[in-house]
C-alpha positions, -999 to 999 in steps of 0.1 A, spaced: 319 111 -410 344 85 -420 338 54 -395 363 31 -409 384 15 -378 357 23 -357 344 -3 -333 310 -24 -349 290 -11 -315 306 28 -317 294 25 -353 263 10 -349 256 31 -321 261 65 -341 241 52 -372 211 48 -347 215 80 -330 221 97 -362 187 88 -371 164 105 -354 133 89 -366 143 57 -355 154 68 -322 126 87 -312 107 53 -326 124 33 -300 121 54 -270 84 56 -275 81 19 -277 94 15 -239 57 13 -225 48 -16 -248 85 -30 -238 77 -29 -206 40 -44 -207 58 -70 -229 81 -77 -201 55 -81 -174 36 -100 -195 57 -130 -210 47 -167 -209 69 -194 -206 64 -229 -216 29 -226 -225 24 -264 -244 -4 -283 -219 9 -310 -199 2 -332 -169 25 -342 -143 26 -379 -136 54 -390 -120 66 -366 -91 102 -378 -65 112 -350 -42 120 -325 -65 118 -342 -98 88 -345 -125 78 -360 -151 57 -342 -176 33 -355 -202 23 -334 -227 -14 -328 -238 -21 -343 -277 -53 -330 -296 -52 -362 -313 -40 -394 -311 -3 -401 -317 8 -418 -350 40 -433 -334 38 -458 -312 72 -451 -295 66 -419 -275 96 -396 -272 112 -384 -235 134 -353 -235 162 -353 -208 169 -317 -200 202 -308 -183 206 -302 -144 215 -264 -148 185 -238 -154 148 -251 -164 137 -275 -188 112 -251 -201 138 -235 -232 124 -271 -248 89 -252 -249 100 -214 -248 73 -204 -267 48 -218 -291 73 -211 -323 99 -218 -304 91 -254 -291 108 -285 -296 82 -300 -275 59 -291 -305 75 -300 -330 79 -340 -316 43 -337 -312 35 -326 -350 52 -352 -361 28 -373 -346 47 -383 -309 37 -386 -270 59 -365 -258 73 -368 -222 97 -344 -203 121 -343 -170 119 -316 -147 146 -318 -123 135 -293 -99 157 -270 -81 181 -293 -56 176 -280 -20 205 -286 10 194 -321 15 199 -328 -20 234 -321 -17 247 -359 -20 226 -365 -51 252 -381 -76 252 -396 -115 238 -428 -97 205 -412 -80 199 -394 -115 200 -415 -143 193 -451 -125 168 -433 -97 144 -408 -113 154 -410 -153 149 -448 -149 118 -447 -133 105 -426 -160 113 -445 -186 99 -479 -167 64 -457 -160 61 -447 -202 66 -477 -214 40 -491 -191 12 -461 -199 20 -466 -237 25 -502 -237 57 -506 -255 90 -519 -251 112 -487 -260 117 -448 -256 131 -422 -280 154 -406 -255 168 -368 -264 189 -352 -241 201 -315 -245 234 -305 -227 245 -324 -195 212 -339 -200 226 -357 -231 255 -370 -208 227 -385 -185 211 -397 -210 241 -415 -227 251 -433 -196 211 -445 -193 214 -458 -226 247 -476 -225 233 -490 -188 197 -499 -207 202 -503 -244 173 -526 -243 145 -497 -235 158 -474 -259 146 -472 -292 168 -442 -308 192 -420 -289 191 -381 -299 222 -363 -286 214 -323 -288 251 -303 -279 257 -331 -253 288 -330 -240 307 -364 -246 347 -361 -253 359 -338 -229 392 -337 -243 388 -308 -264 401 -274 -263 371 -255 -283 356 -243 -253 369 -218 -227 349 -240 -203 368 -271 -209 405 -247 -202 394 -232 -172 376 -266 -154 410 -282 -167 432 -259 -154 421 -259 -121 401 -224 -116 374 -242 -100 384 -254 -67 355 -279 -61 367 -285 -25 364 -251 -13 331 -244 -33 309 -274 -18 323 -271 14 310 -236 21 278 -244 -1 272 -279 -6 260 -273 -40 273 -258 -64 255 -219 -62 234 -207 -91 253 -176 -93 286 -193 -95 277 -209 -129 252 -180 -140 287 -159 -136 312 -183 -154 286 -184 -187 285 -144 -186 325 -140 -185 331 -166 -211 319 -141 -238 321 -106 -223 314 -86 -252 282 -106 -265 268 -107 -232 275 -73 -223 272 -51 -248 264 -67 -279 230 -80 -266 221 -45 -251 228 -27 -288 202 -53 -304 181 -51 -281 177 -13 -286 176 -23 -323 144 -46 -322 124 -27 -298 98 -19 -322 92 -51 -332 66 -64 -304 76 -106 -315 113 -100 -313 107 -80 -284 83 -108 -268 112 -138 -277 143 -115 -266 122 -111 -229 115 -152 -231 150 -158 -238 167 -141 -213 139 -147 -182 151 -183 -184 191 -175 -190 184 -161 -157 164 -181 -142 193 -204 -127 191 -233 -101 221 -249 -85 233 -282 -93 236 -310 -63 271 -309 -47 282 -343 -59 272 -345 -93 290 -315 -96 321 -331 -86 317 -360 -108 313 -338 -140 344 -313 -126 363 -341 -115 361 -377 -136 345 -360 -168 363 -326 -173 394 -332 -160 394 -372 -163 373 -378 -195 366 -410 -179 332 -419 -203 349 -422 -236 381 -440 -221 360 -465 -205 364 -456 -170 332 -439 -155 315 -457 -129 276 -449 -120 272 -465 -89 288 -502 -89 287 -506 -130 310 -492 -153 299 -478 -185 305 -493 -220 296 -470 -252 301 -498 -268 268 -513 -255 247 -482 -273 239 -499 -304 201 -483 -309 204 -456 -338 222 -421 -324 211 -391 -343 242 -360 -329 226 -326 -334 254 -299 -330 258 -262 -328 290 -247 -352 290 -218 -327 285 -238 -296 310 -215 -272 298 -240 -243 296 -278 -260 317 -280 -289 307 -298 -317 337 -320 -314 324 -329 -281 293 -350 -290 301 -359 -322 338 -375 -301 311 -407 -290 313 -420 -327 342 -442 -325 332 -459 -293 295 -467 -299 280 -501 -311 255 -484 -338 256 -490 -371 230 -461 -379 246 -426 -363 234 -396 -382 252 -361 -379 230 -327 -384 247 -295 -381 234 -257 -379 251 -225 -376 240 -212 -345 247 -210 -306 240 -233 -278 205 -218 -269 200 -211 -308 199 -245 -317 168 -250 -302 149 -218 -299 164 -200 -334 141 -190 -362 163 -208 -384 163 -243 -365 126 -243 -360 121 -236 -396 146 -265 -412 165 -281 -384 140 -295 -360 118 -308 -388 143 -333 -401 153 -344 -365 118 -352 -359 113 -366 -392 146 -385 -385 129 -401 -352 97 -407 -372 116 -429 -400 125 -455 -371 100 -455 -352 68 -481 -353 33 -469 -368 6 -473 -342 -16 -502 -357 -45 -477 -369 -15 -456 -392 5 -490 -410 4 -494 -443 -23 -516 -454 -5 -553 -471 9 -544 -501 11 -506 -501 41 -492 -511 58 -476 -480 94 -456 -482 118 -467 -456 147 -450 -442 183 -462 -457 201 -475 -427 235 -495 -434 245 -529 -418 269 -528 -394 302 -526 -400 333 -511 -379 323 -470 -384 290 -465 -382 274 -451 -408 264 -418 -418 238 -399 -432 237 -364 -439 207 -346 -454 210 -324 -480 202 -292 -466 227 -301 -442 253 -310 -461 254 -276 -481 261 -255 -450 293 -275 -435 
Protein backbone atom coordinates (compact mmCIF):
# COMPACT_ATOMS: atom_id res chain seq x y z
CA UNK A 1 0.00 0.00 0.00
CA UNK A 2 1.56 3.26 -1.13
CA UNK A 3 1.65 5.57 2.17
CA UNK A 4 3.34 8.51 0.73
CA UNK A 5 1.30 11.84 1.81
CA UNK A 6 0.00 10.02 4.51
CA UNK A 7 -0.02 11.50 7.95
CA UNK A 8 3.43 10.19 10.24
CA UNK A 9 0.67 8.80 13.02
CA UNK A 10 -1.97 7.19 10.08
CA UNK A 11 1.36 5.62 8.93
CA UNK A 12 2.78 4.64 11.88
CA UNK A 13 -0.37 3.47 13.07
CA UNK A 14 -0.96 0.98 10.00
CA UNK A 15 2.80 -0.30 10.10
CA UNK A 16 1.92 -1.49 13.80
CA UNK A 17 -1.38 -2.91 13.06
CA UNK A 18 -0.01 -4.44 9.96
CA UNK A 19 2.19 -6.45 12.13
CA UNK A 20 0.52 -8.77 13.89
CA UNK A 21 3.26 -10.11 16.01
CA UNK A 22 3.98 -6.94 17.41
CA UNK A 23 0.51 -6.14 18.15
CA UNK A 24 -0.61 -9.00 19.77
CA UNK A 25 3.00 -8.37 21.72
CA UNK A 26 1.64 -5.19 23.06
CA UNK A 27 -1.79 -6.04 24.03
CA UNK A 28 -0.45 -8.81 26.16
CA UNK A 29 1.98 -6.63 27.88
CA UNK A 30 -1.09 -4.48 29.50
CA UNK A 31 -0.98 -6.50 32.80
CA UNK A 32 2.65 -5.77 33.40
CA UNK A 33 1.64 -1.99 32.15
CA UNK A 34 -0.62 -1.85 34.53
CA UNK A 35 1.38 -3.40 37.60
CA UNK A 36 4.07 -0.88 36.27
CA UNK A 37 1.64 1.86 36.71
CA UNK A 38 0.51 1.08 40.22
CA UNK A 39 3.77 0.50 41.08
CA UNK A 40 6.06 3.66 40.19
CA UNK A 41 8.43 5.46 42.55
CA UNK A 42 9.16 8.93 42.49
CA UNK A 43 12.06 10.68 43.88
CA UNK A 44 13.58 7.81 45.47
CA UNK A 45 17.41 9.60 46.46
CA UNK A 46 17.37 9.66 50.63
CA UNK A 47 16.98 12.90 52.21
CA UNK A 48 16.19 14.67 55.39
CA UNK A 49 14.10 17.53 55.86
CA UNK A 50 15.69 20.33 57.86
CA UNK A 51 14.27 23.42 57.51
CA UNK A 52 10.33 23.39 57.27
CA UNK A 53 8.00 27.30 56.91
CA UNK A 54 4.35 26.68 56.40
CA UNK A 55 4.42 24.93 53.36
CA UNK A 56 7.98 25.06 52.27
CA UNK A 57 11.11 22.57 52.85
CA UNK A 58 14.26 22.23 52.66
CA UNK A 59 15.68 18.94 51.84
CA UNK A 60 19.13 17.46 52.41
CA UNK A 61 20.11 14.74 50.71
CA UNK A 62 21.64 11.49 52.25
CA UNK A 63 25.69 11.02 51.06
CA UNK A 64 27.30 7.47 51.51
CA UNK A 65 30.43 9.35 51.91
CA UNK A 66 31.83 12.39 52.66
CA UNK A 67 31.60 15.23 50.17
CA UNK A 68 34.73 16.27 48.21
CA UNK A 69 33.52 19.93 47.73
CA UNK A 70 33.39 22.04 50.29
CA UNK A 71 30.69 24.31 48.72
CA UNK A 72 27.42 22.27 48.83
CA UNK A 73 25.02 22.75 45.97
CA UNK A 74 21.10 24.01 46.51
CA UNK A 75 18.65 23.45 43.67
CA UNK A 76 15.75 26.04 43.32
CA UNK A 77 12.88 24.30 41.71
CA UNK A 78 10.10 26.32 40.13
CA UNK A 79 6.70 27.23 41.84
CA UNK A 80 4.57 25.15 39.36
CA UNK A 81 4.39 21.17 39.76
CA UNK A 82 6.91 19.23 42.28
CA UNK A 83 10.45 19.50 42.70
CA UNK A 84 10.79 15.80 42.51
CA UNK A 85 11.50 15.72 38.17
CA UNK A 86 15.17 16.80 39.85
CA UNK A 87 15.20 13.14 41.31
CA UNK A 88 12.56 11.31 38.86
CA UNK A 89 14.25 8.27 39.06
CA UNK A 90 17.64 6.87 39.99
CA UNK A 91 18.95 7.30 36.15
CA UNK A 92 17.11 10.06 35.79
CA UNK A 93 18.46 12.28 38.77
CA UNK A 94 20.16 15.42 38.69
CA UNK A 95 20.14 15.25 42.40
CA UNK A 96 22.56 12.28 41.72
CA UNK A 97 24.62 13.34 39.62
CA UNK A 98 25.66 16.72 41.99
CA UNK A 99 26.18 14.09 44.50
CA UNK A 100 28.68 11.84 42.25
CA UNK A 101 30.55 14.48 41.63
CA UNK A 102 31.35 14.67 45.13
CA UNK A 103 28.55 17.62 46.41
CA UNK A 104 25.98 18.08 49.57
CA UNK A 105 23.21 18.51 47.79
CA UNK A 106 20.27 20.61 49.21
CA UNK A 107 16.74 21.12 47.66
CA UNK A 108 13.43 23.51 47.89
CA UNK A 109 10.18 22.15 48.15
CA UNK A 110 7.74 24.70 47.85
CA UNK A 111 4.73 22.90 48.89
CA UNK A 112 1.36 23.33 47.44
CA UNK A 113 0.18 27.18 48.37
CA UNK A 114 -3.24 26.92 50.21
CA UNK A 115 -6.03 30.04 50.29
CA UNK A 116 -4.05 31.81 52.91
CA UNK A 117 -1.09 31.71 50.88
CA UNK A 118 -2.75 33.76 48.38
CA UNK A 119 -0.68 37.08 49.04
CA UNK A 120 2.61 35.30 48.82
CA UNK A 121 4.70 37.53 46.34
CA UNK A 122 8.50 37.52 44.76
CA UNK A 123 9.40 39.24 48.21
CA UNK A 124 8.15 36.27 50.69
CA UNK A 125 9.98 33.72 48.20
CA UNK A 126 13.27 34.57 47.42
CA UNK A 127 14.16 36.93 50.63
CA UNK A 128 11.69 34.71 53.14
CA UNK A 129 12.17 31.00 52.61
CA UNK A 130 15.09 30.81 49.76
CA UNK A 131 17.10 33.11 51.98
CA UNK A 132 16.74 31.33 54.99
CA UNK A 133 17.91 28.34 53.29
CA UNK A 134 20.79 29.50 52.02
CA UNK A 135 21.67 31.37 55.67
CA UNK A 136 20.94 27.69 57.41
CA UNK A 137 23.55 25.69 54.68
CA UNK A 138 26.14 27.76 55.10
CA UNK A 139 25.88 27.48 58.75
CA UNK A 140 25.60 23.34 58.75
CA UNK A 141 28.62 23.29 56.25
CA UNK A 142 30.47 26.01 57.57
CA UNK A 143 31.21 28.01 54.52
CA UNK A 144 30.66 31.36 53.15
CA UNK A 145 28.86 30.43 49.71
CA UNK A 146 26.24 28.19 47.83
CA UNK A 147 26.21 26.78 44.33
CA UNK A 148 22.62 27.88 43.51
CA UNK A 149 20.73 26.01 40.36
CA UNK A 150 17.48 27.00 39.59
CA UNK A 151 15.35 25.17 36.85
CA UNK A 152 12.47 27.25 35.23
CA UNK A 153 10.78 30.10 37.25
CA UNK A 154 12.92 28.71 39.87
CA UNK A 155 15.93 30.10 37.84
CA UNK A 156 14.08 33.64 37.90
CA UNK A 157 14.02 33.27 41.77
CA UNK A 158 17.08 32.38 42.00
CA UNK A 159 18.53 35.17 39.73
CA UNK A 160 16.96 37.95 41.72
CA UNK A 161 18.51 36.05 45.08
CA UNK A 162 21.75 36.32 43.54
CA UNK A 163 21.71 39.83 42.20
CA UNK A 164 20.05 40.76 45.96
CA UNK A 165 23.08 38.39 47.69
CA UNK A 166 26.03 38.12 45.39
CA UNK A 167 28.13 37.66 48.40
CA UNK A 168 26.60 33.97 49.41
CA UNK A 169 26.76 32.71 46.11
CA UNK A 170 29.55 30.89 44.87
CA UNK A 171 28.33 29.98 41.07
CA UNK A 172 25.01 30.61 39.62
CA UNK A 173 23.56 27.65 37.34
CA UNK A 174 20.61 28.81 35.22
CA UNK A 175 18.67 25.52 33.83
CA UNK A 176 15.79 26.91 31.00
CA UNK A 177 15.28 29.90 33.36
CA UNK A 178 13.31 32.30 31.93
CA UNK A 179 15.16 35.77 31.92
CA UNK A 180 14.42 38.06 28.67
CA UNK A 181 10.87 37.97 28.28
CA UNK A 182 10.98 39.85 25.16
CA UNK A 183 11.00 37.01 22.88
CA UNK A 184 8.65 35.66 20.54
CA UNK A 185 9.88 31.84 20.51
CA UNK A 186 7.36 30.73 22.80
CA UNK A 187 3.49 30.53 22.31
CA UNK A 188 3.56 31.32 26.08
CA UNK A 189 5.19 34.59 25.79
CA UNK A 190 2.32 35.61 22.66
CA UNK A 191 -0.54 34.61 24.50
CA UNK A 192 0.56 36.20 28.27
CA UNK A 193 1.44 39.27 25.98
CA UNK A 194 -1.44 39.55 24.20
CA UNK A 195 -3.70 39.63 26.82
CA UNK A 196 -5.55 36.08 26.96
CA UNK A 197 -4.95 35.80 30.51
CA UNK A 198 -7.09 38.12 32.35
CA UNK A 199 -5.26 37.98 35.72
CA UNK A 200 -8.03 40.17 37.40
CA UNK A 201 -10.83 37.94 36.75
CA UNK A 202 -8.76 34.75 37.45
CA UNK A 203 -7.55 35.62 41.10
CA UNK A 204 -10.57 37.22 42.00
CA UNK A 205 -12.74 34.10 41.60
CA UNK A 206 -9.68 31.86 42.88
CA UNK A 207 -7.08 33.67 44.55
CA UNK A 208 -4.49 31.67 43.12
CA UNK A 209 -3.95 30.90 40.12
CA UNK A 210 -5.81 27.05 39.70
CA UNK A 211 -3.67 24.10 38.83
CA UNK A 212 -5.87 23.22 36.04
CA UNK A 213 -5.65 26.55 34.45
CA UNK A 214 -1.86 26.15 33.76
CA UNK A 215 -1.98 22.16 33.50
CA UNK A 216 -4.47 23.26 30.47
CA UNK A 217 -2.42 26.11 28.84
CA UNK A 218 0.87 23.60 28.61
CA UNK A 219 -1.45 20.85 26.98
CA UNK A 220 -2.92 23.28 24.14
CA UNK A 221 0.42 24.80 23.44
CA UNK A 222 1.40 21.58 21.47
CA UNK A 223 -1.83 19.68 20.65
CA UNK A 224 -0.57 17.14 18.48
CA UNK A 225 2.53 15.96 20.81
CA UNK A 226 0.43 16.01 23.72
CA UNK A 227 -2.44 14.38 22.22
CA UNK A 228 -1.74 11.98 20.00
CA UNK A 229 1.82 11.73 19.38
CA UNK A 230 2.61 10.60 23.06
CA UNK A 231 -0.36 8.00 22.92
CA UNK A 232 1.28 6.32 19.48
CA UNK A 233 4.68 5.94 21.44
CA UNK A 234 3.48 4.90 24.13
CA UNK A 235 1.72 1.95 22.39
CA UNK A 236 5.16 1.52 20.73
CA UNK A 237 7.38 1.01 23.98
CA UNK A 238 4.94 -1.08 25.85
CA UNK A 239 7.09 -3.97 25.85
CA UNK A 240 9.84 -2.45 27.08
CA UNK A 241 9.22 -2.65 31.10
CA UNK A 242 12.16 0.60 31.64
CA UNK A 243 10.59 2.73 29.02
CA UNK A 244 7.39 1.74 30.17
CA UNK A 245 8.53 2.45 34.00
CA UNK A 246 10.06 6.22 32.92
CA UNK A 247 7.08 7.02 30.46
CA UNK A 248 4.60 6.28 33.88
CA UNK A 249 7.29 8.58 36.08
CA UNK A 250 7.14 11.14 33.58
CA UNK A 251 3.80 11.84 33.13
CA UNK A 252 2.53 11.08 37.15
CA UNK A 253 4.50 14.31 37.84
CA UNK A 254 3.33 16.35 34.42
CA UNK A 255 0.18 15.78 36.20
CA UNK A 256 0.77 16.18 39.36
CA UNK A 257 0.10 20.11 39.38
CA UNK A 258 -0.14 22.58 42.26
CA UNK A 259 -1.32 26.14 41.91
CA UNK A 260 0.88 29.07 42.14
CA UNK A 261 0.10 31.88 45.01
CA UNK A 262 -2.15 34.65 43.57
CA UNK A 263 0.38 37.37 43.64
CA UNK A 264 3.40 35.98 42.40
CA UNK A 265 1.32 35.11 39.63
CA UNK A 266 0.65 38.61 38.91
CA UNK A 267 4.07 39.73 39.20
CA UNK A 268 5.39 37.12 36.54
CA UNK A 269 1.99 37.88 34.22
CA UNK A 270 2.20 41.39 34.82
CA UNK A 271 5.99 43.14 35.36
CA UNK A 272 7.89 40.10 33.77
CA UNK A 273 5.80 38.90 30.72
CA UNK A 274 4.29 41.73 29.71
CA UNK A 275 6.84 44.45 31.34
CA UNK A 276 10.18 42.63 31.16
CA UNK A 277 11.02 44.69 33.98
CA UNK A 278 14.33 42.37 35.23
CA UNK A 279 16.58 42.88 32.26
CA UNK A 280 15.53 46.68 31.92
CA UNK A 281 16.32 47.36 35.35
CA UNK A 282 13.06 47.92 36.71
CA UNK A 283 11.83 44.94 38.96
CA UNK A 284 11.36 45.60 42.46
CA UNK A 285 11.27 42.71 45.25
CA UNK A 286 9.98 44.26 48.01
CA UNK A 287 11.61 47.87 48.65
CA UNK A 288 15.08 47.04 46.50
CA UNK A 289 15.38 47.08 42.97
CA UNK A 290 17.36 44.58 41.17
CA UNK A 291 20.67 45.13 39.42
CA UNK A 292 22.08 42.08 37.15
CA UNK A 293 24.78 43.85 37.06
CA UNK A 294 25.59 42.99 40.71
CA UNK A 295 25.74 38.95 39.70
CA UNK A 296 29.40 38.79 39.16
CA UNK A 297 29.91 34.98 40.69
CA UNK A 298 30.53 32.63 37.53
CA UNK A 299 26.83 31.85 35.59
CA UNK A 300 26.90 28.54 33.84
CA UNK A 301 23.18 28.91 31.15
CA UNK A 302 22.05 25.38 30.39
CA UNK A 303 19.37 25.55 27.54
CA UNK A 304 17.02 23.35 25.78
CA UNK A 305 17.00 23.91 21.50
CA UNK A 306 13.49 22.59 21.66
CA UNK A 307 12.41 24.38 24.77
CA UNK A 308 8.51 25.20 23.44
CA UNK A 309 8.05 26.72 27.09
CA UNK A 310 11.58 28.82 27.91
CA UNK A 311 13.36 29.58 24.87
CA UNK A 312 16.84 29.48 24.74
CA UNK A 313 17.07 33.07 23.92
CA UNK A 314 15.31 33.67 27.13
CA UNK A 315 18.12 32.72 29.63
CA UNK A 316 20.85 33.09 27.58
CA UNK A 317 19.16 37.21 27.09
CA UNK A 318 20.95 37.90 30.96
CA UNK A 319 24.48 37.96 29.23
CA UNK A 320 24.70 41.48 28.44
CA UNK A 321 23.57 42.77 31.71
CA UNK A 322 25.47 40.60 34.22
CA UNK A 323 28.82 41.63 36.07
CA UNK A 324 30.63 38.03 35.43
CA UNK A 325 33.50 37.62 33.68
CA UNK A 326 33.17 33.62 33.60
CA UNK A 327 29.46 32.81 31.91
CA UNK A 328 29.50 29.44 30.28
CA UNK A 329 26.77 28.43 27.61
CA UNK A 330 25.83 24.47 27.23
CA UNK A 331 23.22 23.49 24.83
CA UNK A 332 21.27 20.04 24.12
CA UNK A 333 18.73 19.09 21.73
CA UNK A 334 15.93 18.34 23.67
CA UNK A 335 12.59 19.61 25.43
CA UNK A 336 12.01 21.44 28.63
CA UNK A 337 11.49 18.27 30.77
CA UNK A 338 14.16 16.45 28.47
CA UNK A 339 16.89 18.47 29.53
CA UNK A 340 16.86 17.00 32.76
CA UNK A 341 15.36 13.66 32.78
CA UNK A 342 16.56 12.51 28.90
CA UNK A 343 18.79 9.50 28.32
CA UNK A 344 20.85 11.73 26.37
CA UNK A 345 21.49 14.56 29.07
CA UNK A 346 22.13 12.22 31.86
CA UNK A 347 24.61 10.41 29.70
CA UNK A 348 26.75 13.75 28.45
CA UNK A 349 24.98 16.82 29.53
CA UNK A 350 24.69 16.69 33.26
CA UNK A 351 28.23 15.29 33.64
CA UNK A 352 29.90 18.43 32.31
CA UNK A 353 27.53 20.83 34.33
CA UNK A 354 28.51 19.09 37.35
CA UNK A 355 32.03 18.89 36.36
CA UNK A 356 31.65 22.55 35.41
CA UNK A 357 30.53 23.37 39.25
CA UNK A 358 33.31 21.10 40.46
CA UNK A 359 36.20 23.14 38.56
CA UNK A 360 35.19 26.26 40.81
CA UNK A 361 34.43 25.01 43.63
CA UNK A 362 36.94 24.60 46.92
CA UNK A 363 38.35 20.95 47.83
CA UNK A 364 37.39 20.14 51.33
CA UNK A 365 40.84 20.18 53.26
CA UNK A 366 41.18 16.19 53.31
CA UNK A 367 40.82 16.21 49.02
CA UNK A 368 43.59 19.44 48.13
CA UNK A 369 46.37 18.77 46.42
CA UNK A 370 49.28 18.14 48.67
CA UNK A 371 52.18 21.41 48.09
CA UNK A 372 53.56 21.07 44.98
CA UNK A 373 51.32 18.60 43.15
CA UNK A 374 50.45 19.39 39.88
CA UNK A 375 46.72 20.31 39.87
CA UNK A 376 44.59 21.35 36.41
CA UNK A 377 42.66 24.40 36.85
CA UNK A 378 39.71 25.63 34.98
CA UNK A 379 40.51 28.52 32.17
CA UNK A 380 38.45 31.45 33.33
CA UNK A 381 39.20 34.94 31.53
CA UNK A 382 39.61 38.33 33.41
CA UNK A 383 37.06 40.55 33.20
CA UNK A 384 36.45 42.51 30.51
CA UNK A 385 33.04 44.16 28.96
CA UNK A 386 31.41 40.56 27.51
CA UNK A 387 31.90 37.99 29.54
CA UNK A 388 33.58 35.28 28.53
CA UNK A 389 32.71 32.03 27.09
CA UNK A 390 33.43 28.60 27.10
CA UNK A 391 31.94 25.98 25.22
CA UNK A 392 32.88 22.34 25.52
CA UNK A 393 33.58 20.44 22.78
CA UNK A 394 30.86 17.98 22.72
CA UNK A 395 28.86 20.99 22.91
CA UNK A 396 30.12 22.90 20.38
CA UNK A 397 29.61 20.08 17.59
CA UNK A 398 25.86 19.92 18.00
CA UNK A 399 24.92 23.86 17.64
Amino acid sequence: MDTIGTPAPARALTAWLGEPQRFWRNLLSLPRVVGAARDIRVGTTPSTVVLEQGTHKLLHYTRQTPATHAEPVLLCYALINRPYILDLQPDKSVVRQYLERGFDVYLIDWGVPTEADRGLGLNDYVCGFLDKSVELIRRRNDEKRVHLLGYCMGGTLSTLYSALNPDDVKTLTLLAAPIDFSGTESLLNLWVRGGIVDVDRLLAAYGNCPAWFLQTIFLWMNPIRNFVDKGIAFWEQMADPDKVSGTFALEHWLNDNIPVAGATFRTFVENLYQRNELVRGELRVGPRRIDLGRINCPLLLLTASNDHLVAPASTEGIRPHVGSSDVTSMAIGAGHVGLVVGAKAHAKFWPEATRWAAERSTPRPEHRPSPGAQTISSTTRKATKRPAVHEPRWWAQTR
